[in-house]
N, CA and C atoms as a LAMMPS dump frame, in Angstrom:
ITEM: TIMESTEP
0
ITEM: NUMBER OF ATOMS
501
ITEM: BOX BOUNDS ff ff ff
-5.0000000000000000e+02 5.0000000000000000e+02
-5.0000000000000000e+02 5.0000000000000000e+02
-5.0000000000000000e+02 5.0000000000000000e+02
ITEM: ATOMS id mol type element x y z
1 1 1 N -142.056 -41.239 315.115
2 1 2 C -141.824 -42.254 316.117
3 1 3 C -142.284 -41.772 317.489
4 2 1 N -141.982 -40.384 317.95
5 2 2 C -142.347 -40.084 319.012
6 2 3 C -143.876 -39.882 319.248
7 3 1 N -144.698 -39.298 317.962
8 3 2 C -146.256 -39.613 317.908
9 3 3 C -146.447 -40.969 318.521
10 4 1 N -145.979 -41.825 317.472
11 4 2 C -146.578 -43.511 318.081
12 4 3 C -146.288 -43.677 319.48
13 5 1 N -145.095 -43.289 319.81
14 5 2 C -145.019 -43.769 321.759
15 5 3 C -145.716 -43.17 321.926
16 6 1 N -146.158 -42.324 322.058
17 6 2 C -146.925 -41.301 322.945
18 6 3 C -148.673 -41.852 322.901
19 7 1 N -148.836 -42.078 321.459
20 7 2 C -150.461 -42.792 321.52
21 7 3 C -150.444 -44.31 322.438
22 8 1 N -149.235 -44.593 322.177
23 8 2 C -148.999 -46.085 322.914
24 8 3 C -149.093 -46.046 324.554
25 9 1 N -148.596 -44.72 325.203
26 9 2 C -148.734 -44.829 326.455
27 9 3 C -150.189 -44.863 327.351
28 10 1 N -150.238 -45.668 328.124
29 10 2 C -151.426 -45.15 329.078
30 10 3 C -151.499 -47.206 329.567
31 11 1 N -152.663 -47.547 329.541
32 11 2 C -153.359 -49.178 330.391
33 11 3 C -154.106 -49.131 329.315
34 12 1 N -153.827 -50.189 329.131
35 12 2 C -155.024 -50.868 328.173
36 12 3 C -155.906 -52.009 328.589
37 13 1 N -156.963 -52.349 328.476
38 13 2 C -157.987 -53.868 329.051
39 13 3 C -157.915 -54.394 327.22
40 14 1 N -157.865 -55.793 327.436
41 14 2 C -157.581 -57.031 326.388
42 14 3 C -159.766 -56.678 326.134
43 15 1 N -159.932 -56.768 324.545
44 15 2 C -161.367 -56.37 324.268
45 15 3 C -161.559 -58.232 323.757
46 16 1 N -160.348 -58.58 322.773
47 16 2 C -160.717 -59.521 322.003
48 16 3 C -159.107 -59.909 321.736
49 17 1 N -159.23 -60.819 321.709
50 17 2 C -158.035 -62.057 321.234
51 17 3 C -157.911 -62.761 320.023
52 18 1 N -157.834 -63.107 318.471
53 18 2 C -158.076 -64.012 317.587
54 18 3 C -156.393 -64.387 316.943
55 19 1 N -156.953 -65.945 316.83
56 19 2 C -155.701 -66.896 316.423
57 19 3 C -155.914 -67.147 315.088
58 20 1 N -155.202 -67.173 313.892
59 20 2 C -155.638 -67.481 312.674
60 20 3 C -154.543 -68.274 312.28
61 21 1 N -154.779 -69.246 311.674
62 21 2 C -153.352 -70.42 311.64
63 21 3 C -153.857 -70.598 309.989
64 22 1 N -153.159 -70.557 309.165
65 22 2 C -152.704 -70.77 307.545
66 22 3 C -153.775 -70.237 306.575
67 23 1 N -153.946 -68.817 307.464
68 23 2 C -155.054 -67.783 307.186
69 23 3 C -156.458 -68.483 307.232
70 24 1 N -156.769 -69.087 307.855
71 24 2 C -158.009 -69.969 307.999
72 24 3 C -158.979 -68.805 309.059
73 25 1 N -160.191 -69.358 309.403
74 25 2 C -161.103 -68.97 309.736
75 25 3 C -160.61 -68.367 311.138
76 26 1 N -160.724 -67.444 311.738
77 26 2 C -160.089 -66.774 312.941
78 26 3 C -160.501 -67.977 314.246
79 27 1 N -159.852 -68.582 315.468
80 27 2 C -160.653 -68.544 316.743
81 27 3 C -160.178 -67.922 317.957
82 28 1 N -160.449 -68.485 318.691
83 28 2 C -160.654 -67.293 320.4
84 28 3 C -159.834 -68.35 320.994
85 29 1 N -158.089 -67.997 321.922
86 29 2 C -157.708 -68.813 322.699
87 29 3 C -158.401 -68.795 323.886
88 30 1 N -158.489 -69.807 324.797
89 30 2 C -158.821 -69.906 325.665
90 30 3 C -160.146 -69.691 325.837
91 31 1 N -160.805 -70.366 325.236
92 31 2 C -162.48 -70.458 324.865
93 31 3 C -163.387 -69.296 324.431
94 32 1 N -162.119 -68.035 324.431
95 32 2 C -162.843 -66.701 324.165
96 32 3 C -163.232 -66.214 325.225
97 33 1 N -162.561 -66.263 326.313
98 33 2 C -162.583 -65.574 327.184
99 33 3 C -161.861 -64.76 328.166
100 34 1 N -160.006 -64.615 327.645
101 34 2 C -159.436 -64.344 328.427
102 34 3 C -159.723 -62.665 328.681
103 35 1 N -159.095 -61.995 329.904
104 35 2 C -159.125 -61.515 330.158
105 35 3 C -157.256 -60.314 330.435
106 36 1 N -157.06 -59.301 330.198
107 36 2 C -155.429 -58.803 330.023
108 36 3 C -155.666 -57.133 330.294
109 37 1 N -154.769 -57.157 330.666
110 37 2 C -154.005 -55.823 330.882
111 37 3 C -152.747 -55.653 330.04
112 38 1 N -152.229 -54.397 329.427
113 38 2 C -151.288 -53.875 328.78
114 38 3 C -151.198 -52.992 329.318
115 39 1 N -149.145 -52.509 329.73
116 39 2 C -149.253 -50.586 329.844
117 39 3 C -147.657 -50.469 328.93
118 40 1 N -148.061 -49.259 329.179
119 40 2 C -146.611 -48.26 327.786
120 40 3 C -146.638 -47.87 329.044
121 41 1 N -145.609 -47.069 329.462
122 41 2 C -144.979 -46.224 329.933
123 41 3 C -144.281 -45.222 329.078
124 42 1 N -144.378 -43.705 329.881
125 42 2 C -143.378 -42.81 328.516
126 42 3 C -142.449 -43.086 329.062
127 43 1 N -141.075 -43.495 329.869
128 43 2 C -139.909 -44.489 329.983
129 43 3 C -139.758 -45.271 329.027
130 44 1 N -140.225 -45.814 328.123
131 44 2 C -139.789 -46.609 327.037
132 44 3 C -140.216 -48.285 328.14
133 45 1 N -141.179 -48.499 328.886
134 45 2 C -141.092 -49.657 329.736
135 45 3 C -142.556 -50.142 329.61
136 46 1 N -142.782 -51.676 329.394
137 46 2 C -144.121 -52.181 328.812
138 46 3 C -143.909 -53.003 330.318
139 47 1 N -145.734 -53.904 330.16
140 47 2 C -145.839 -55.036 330.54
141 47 3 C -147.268 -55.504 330.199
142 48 1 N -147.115 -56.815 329.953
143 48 2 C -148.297 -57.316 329.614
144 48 3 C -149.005 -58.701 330.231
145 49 1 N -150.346 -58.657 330.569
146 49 2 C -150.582 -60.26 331.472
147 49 3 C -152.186 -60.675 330.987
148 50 1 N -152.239 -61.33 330.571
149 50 2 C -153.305 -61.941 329.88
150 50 3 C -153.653 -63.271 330.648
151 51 1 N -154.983 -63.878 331.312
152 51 2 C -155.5 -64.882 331.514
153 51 3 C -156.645 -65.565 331.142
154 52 1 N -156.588 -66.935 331.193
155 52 2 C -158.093 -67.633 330.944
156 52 3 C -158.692 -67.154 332.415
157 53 1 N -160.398 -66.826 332.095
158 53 2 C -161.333 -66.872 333.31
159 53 3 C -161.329 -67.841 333.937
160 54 1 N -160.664 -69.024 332.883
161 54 2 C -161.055 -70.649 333.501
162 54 3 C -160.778 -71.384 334.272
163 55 1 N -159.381 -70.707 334.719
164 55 2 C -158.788 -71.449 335.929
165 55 3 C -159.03 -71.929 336.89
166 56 1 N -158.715 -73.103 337.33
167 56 2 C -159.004 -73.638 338.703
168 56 3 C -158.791 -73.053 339.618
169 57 1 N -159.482 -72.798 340.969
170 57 2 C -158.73 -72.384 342.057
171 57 3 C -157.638 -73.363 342.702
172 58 1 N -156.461 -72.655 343.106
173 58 2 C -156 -73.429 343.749
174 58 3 C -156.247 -73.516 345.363
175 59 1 N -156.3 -74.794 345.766
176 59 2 C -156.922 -74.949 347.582
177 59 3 C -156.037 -74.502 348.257
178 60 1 N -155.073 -73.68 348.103
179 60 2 C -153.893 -73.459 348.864
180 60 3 C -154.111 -71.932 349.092
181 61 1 N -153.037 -71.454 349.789
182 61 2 C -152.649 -70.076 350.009
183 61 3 C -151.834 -69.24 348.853
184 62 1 N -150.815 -70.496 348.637
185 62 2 C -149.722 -69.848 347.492
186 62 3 C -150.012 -71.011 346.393
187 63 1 N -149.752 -70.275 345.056
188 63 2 C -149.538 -71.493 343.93
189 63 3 C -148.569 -72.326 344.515
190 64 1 N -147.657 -72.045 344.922
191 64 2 C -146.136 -72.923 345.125
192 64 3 C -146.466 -74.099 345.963
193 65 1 N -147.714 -73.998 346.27
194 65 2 C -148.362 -75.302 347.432
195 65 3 C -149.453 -75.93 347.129
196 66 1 N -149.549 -75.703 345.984
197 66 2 C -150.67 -75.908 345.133
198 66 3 C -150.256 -77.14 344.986
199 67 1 N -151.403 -78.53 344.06
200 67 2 C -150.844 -79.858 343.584
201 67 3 C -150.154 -78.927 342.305
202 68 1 N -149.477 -80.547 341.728
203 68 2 C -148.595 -79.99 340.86
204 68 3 C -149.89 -79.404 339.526
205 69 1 N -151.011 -80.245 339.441
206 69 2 C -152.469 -80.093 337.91
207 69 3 C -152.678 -78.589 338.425
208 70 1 N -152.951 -78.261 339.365
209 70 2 C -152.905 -77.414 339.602
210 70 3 C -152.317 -76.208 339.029
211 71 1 N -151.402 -76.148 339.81
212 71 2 C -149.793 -75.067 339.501
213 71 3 C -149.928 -75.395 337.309
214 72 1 N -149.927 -76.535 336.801
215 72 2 C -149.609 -76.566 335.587
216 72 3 C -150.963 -75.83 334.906
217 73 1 N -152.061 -75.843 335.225
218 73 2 C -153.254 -75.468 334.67
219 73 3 C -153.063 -73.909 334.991
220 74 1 N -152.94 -73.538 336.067
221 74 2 C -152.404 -71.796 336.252
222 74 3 C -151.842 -71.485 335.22
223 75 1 N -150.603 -71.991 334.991
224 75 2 C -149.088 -71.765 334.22
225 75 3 C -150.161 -71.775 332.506
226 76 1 N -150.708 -72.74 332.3
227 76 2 C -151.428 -73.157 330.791
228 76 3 C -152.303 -72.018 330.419
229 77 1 N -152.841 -71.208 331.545
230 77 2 C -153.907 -70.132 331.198
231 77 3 C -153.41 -68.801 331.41
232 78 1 N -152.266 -68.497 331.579
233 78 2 C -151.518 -67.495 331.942
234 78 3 C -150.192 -67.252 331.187
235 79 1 N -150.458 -65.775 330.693
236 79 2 C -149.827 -65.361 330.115
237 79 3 C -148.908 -64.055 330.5
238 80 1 N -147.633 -63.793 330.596
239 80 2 C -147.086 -62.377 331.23
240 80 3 C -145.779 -62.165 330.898
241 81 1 N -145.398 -61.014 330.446
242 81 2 C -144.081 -60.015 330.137
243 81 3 C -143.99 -59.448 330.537
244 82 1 N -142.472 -58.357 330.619
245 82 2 C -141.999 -57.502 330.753
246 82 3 C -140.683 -56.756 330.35
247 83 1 N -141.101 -55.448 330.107
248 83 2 C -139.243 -55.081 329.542
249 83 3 C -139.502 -53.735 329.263
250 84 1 N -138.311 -53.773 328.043
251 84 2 C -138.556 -52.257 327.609
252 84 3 C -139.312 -52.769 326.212
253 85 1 N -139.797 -51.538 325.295
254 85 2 C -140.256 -51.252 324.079
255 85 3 C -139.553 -50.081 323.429
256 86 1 N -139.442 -49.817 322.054
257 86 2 C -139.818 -49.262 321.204
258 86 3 C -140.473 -49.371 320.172
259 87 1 N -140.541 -48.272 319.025
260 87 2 C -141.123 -48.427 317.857
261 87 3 C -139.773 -48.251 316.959
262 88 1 N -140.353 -49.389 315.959
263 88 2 C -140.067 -49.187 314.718
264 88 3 C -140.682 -49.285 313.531
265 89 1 N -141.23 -48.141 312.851
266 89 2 C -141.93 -47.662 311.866
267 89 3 C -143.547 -48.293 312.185
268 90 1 N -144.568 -48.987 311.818
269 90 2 C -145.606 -49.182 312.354
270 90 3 C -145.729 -50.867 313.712
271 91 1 N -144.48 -50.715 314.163
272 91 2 C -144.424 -51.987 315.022
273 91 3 C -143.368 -51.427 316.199
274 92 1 N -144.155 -52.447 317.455
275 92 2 C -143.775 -51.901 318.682
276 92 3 C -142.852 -53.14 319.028
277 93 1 N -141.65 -52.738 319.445
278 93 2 C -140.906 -54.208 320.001
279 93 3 C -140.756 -54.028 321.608
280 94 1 N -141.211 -55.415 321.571
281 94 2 C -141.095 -55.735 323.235
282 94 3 C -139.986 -56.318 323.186
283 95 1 N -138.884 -55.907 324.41
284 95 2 C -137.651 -56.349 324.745
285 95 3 C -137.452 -56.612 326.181
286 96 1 N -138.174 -58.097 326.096
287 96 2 C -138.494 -59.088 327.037
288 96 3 C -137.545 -59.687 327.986
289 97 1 N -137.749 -58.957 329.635
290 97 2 C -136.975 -59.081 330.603
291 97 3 C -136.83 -60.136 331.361
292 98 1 N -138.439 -60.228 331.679
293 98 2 C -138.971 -61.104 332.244
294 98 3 C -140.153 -61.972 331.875
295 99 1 N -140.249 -62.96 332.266
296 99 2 C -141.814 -63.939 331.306
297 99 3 C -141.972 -64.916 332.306
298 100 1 N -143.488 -65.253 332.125
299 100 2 C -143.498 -66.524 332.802
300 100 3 C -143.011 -67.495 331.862
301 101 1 N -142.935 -67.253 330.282
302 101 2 C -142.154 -68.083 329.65
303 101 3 C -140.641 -68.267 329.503
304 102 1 N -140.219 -69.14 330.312
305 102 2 C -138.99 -68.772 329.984
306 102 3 C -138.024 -68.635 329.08
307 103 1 N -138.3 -69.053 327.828
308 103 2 C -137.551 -69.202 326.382
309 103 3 C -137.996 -67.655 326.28
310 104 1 N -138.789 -66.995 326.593
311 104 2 C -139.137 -65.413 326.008
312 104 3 C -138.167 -65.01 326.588
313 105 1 N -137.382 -64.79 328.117
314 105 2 C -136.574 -63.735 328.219
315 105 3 C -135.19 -63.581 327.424
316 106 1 N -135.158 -62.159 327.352
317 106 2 C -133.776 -62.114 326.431
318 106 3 C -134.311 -61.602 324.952
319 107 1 N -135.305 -61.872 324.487
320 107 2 C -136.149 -61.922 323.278
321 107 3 C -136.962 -60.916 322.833
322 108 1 N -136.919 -60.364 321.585
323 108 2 C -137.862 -59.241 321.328
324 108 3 C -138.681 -59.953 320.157
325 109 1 N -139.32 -59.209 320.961
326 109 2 C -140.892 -59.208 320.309
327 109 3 C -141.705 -58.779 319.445
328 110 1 N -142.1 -58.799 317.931
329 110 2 C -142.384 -57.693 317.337
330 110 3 C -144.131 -57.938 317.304
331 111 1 N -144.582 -56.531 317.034
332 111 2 C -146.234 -56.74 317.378
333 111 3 C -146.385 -55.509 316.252
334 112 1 N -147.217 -55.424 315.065
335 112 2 C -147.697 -54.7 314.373
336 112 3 C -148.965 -54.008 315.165
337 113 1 N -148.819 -52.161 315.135
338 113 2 C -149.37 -51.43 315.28
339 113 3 C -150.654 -51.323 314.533
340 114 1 N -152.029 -51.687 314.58
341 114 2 C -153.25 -50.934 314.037
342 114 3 C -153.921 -49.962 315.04
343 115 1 N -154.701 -48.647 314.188
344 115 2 C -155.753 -48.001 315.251
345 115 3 C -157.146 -48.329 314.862
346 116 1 N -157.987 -48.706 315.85
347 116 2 C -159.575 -49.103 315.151
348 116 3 C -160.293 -47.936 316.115
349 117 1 N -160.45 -46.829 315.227
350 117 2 C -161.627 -45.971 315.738
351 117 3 C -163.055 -46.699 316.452
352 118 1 N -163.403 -46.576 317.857
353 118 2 C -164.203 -46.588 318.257
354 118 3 C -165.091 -44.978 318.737
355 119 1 N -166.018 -45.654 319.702
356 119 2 C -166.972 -44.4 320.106
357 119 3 C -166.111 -43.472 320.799
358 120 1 N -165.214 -43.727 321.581
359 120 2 C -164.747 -42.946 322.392
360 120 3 C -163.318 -42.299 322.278
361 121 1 N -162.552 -43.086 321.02
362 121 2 C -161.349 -42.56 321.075
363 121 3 C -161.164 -43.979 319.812
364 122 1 N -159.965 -44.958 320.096
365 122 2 C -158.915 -45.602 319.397
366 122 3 C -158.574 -46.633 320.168
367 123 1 N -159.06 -47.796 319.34
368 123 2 C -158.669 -49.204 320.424
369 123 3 C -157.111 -49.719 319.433
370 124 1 N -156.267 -49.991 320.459
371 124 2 C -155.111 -50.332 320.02
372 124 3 C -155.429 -51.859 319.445
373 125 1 N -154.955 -52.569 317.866
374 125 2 C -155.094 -53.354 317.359
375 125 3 C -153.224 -53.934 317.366
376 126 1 N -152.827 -55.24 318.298
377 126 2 C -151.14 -55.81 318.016
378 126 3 C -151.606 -56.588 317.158
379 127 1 N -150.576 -57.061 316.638
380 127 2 C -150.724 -58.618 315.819
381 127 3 C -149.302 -59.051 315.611
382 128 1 N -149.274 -60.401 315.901
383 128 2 C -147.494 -60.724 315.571
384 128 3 C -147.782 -61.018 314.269
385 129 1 N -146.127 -61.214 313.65
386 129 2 C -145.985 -61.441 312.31
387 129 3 C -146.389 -63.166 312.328
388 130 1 N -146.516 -63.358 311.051
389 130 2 C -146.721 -64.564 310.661
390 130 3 C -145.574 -65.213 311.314
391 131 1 N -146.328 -66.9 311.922
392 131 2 C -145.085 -67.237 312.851
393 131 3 C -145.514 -68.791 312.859
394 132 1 N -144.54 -69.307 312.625
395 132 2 C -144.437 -70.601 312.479
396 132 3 C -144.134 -71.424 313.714
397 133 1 N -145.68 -72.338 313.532
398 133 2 C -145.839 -72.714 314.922
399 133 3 C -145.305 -74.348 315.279
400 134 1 N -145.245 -74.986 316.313
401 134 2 C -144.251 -76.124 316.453
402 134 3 C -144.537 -77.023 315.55
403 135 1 N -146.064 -77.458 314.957
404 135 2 C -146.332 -78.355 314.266
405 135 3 C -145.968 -77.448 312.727
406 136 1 N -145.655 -76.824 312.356
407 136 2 C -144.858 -76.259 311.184
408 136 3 C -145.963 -75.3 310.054
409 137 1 N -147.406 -75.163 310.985
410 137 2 C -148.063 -74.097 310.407
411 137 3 C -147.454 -72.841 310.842
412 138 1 N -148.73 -71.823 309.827
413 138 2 C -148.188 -70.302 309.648
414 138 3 C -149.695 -69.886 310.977
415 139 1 N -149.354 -69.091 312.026
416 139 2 C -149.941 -68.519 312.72
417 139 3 C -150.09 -66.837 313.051
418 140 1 N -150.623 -66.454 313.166
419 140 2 C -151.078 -65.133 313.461
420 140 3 C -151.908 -64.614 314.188
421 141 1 N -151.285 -64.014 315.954
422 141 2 C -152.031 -63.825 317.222
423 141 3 C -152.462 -62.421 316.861
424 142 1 N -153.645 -62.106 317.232
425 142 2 C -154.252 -60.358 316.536
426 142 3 C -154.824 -60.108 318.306
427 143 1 N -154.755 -59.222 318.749
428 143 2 C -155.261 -58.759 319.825
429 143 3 C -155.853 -57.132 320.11
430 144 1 N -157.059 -57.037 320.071
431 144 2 C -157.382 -55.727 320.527
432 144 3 C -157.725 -55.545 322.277
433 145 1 N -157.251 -54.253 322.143
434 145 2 C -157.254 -53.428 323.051
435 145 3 C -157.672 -52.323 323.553
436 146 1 N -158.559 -51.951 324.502
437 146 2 C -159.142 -50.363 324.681
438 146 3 C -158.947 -50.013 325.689
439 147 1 N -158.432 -48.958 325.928
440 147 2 C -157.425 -47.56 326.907
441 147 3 C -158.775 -47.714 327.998
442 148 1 N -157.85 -47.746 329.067
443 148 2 C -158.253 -47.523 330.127
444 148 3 C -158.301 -46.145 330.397
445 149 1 N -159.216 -45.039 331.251
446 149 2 C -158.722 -44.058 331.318
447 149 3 C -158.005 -43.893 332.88
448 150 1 N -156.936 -42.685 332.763
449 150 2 C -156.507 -43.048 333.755
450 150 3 C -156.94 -41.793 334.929
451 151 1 N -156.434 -41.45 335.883
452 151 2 C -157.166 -41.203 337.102
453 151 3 C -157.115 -39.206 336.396
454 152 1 N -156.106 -38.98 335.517
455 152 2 C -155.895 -37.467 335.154
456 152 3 C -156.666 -37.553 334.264
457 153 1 N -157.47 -39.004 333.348
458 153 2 C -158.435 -38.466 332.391
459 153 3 C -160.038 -37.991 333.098
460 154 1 N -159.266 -38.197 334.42
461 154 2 C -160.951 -38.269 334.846
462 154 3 C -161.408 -36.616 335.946
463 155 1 N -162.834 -36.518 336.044
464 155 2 C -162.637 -35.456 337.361
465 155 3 C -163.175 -35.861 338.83
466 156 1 N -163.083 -35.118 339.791
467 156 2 C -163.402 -35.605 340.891
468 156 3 C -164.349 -36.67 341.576
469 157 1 N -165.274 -36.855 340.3
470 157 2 C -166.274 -37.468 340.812
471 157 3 C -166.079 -38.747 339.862
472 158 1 N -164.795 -38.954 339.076
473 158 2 C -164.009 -40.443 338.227
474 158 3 C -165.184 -40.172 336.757
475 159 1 N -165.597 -39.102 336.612
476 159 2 C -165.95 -39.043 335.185
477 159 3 C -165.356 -38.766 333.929
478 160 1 N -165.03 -39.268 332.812
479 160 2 C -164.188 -38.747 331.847
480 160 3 C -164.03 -37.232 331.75
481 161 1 N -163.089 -36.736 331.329
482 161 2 C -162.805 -35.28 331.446
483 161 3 C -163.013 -35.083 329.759
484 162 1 N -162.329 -35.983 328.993
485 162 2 C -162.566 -36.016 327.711
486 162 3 C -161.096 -35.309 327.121
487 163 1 N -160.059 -35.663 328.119
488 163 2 C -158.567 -35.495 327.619
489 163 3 C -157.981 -36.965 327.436
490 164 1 N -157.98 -37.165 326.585
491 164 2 C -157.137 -38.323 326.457
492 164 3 C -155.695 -38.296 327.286
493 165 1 N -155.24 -39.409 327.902
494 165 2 C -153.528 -39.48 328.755
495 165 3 C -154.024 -38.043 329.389
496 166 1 N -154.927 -37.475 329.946
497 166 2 C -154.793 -36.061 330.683
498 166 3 C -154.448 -34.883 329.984
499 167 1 N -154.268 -35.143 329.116
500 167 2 C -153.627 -33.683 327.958
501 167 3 C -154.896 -33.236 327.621
């Protein structure tokens, strides 16, 4: 268990997103283009924020002054958590503090652990469990992920050092 946190910690950038609903042909929310951040913390403390590129600007300063199509089209392409995590056996639970959804807080989260060897290291693969969606299909969100490095993987001049998390 303490292996898995430990590979889990660091930033991750969102690579790819796929939705598969009653095991059917995979697609891309949000036209296949969103864009996300993930971090572990070794605290046992996550957060995660995922968006469509697609969003409107809003003409305002603040969303909160935004029209209301507006503010709702933000809210529709935007995705975000927070809390603590652990593992249990190959799945990470998010124990959801905060959300822009509000039915999520209070709520854990379970996300199955894959590793997909790439060139440089190990792109983190989540996937929720099969999950039954409002119209009463079976769904399954799969999301990869590849590690950011962070400022100790790097050397003075921001080049990889070739320590993974700085170790």
């Amino acid at each position: 268990m303490v292996h898995a946190m430990h590979r889990l910690i660091g930033t991750w950038r969102l690579v790819e997103w796929t939705f598969t609903v009653n095991e059917s042909r995979p697609t891309h929310p949000w036209g296949g283009d969103p864009v996300g951040l993930l971090t572990y913390t070794d605290d046992g403390r996550m957060n995660a924020s995922l968006m469509s590129i697609g969003r409107p600007p809003a003409p305002t300063r603040t969303l909160s002054a935004a029209p209301a199509d507006i503010r709702a089209a933000a809210a529709a392409g935007y995705l975000a958590y927070a809390g603590a995590y652990t593992i249990e056996d190959d799945d990470v639970l998010h124990h959801i503090e905060v959300s822009l959804m509000p039915n999520w807080v209070g709520r854990t989260e379970r996300r199955h652990i894959e590793w997909l060897p790439n060139g440089s290291g190990e792109d983190l693969i989540l996937s929720t469990p099969p999950t039954r969606t409002d119209g009463g299909r079976t769904a399954v969100n799969r999301l990869r992920w590849a590690r950011i490095p962070s400022s100790a993987d790097t050397d003075e001049s921001g080049m990889p050092t070739g320590r993974p998390n700085g170790g």
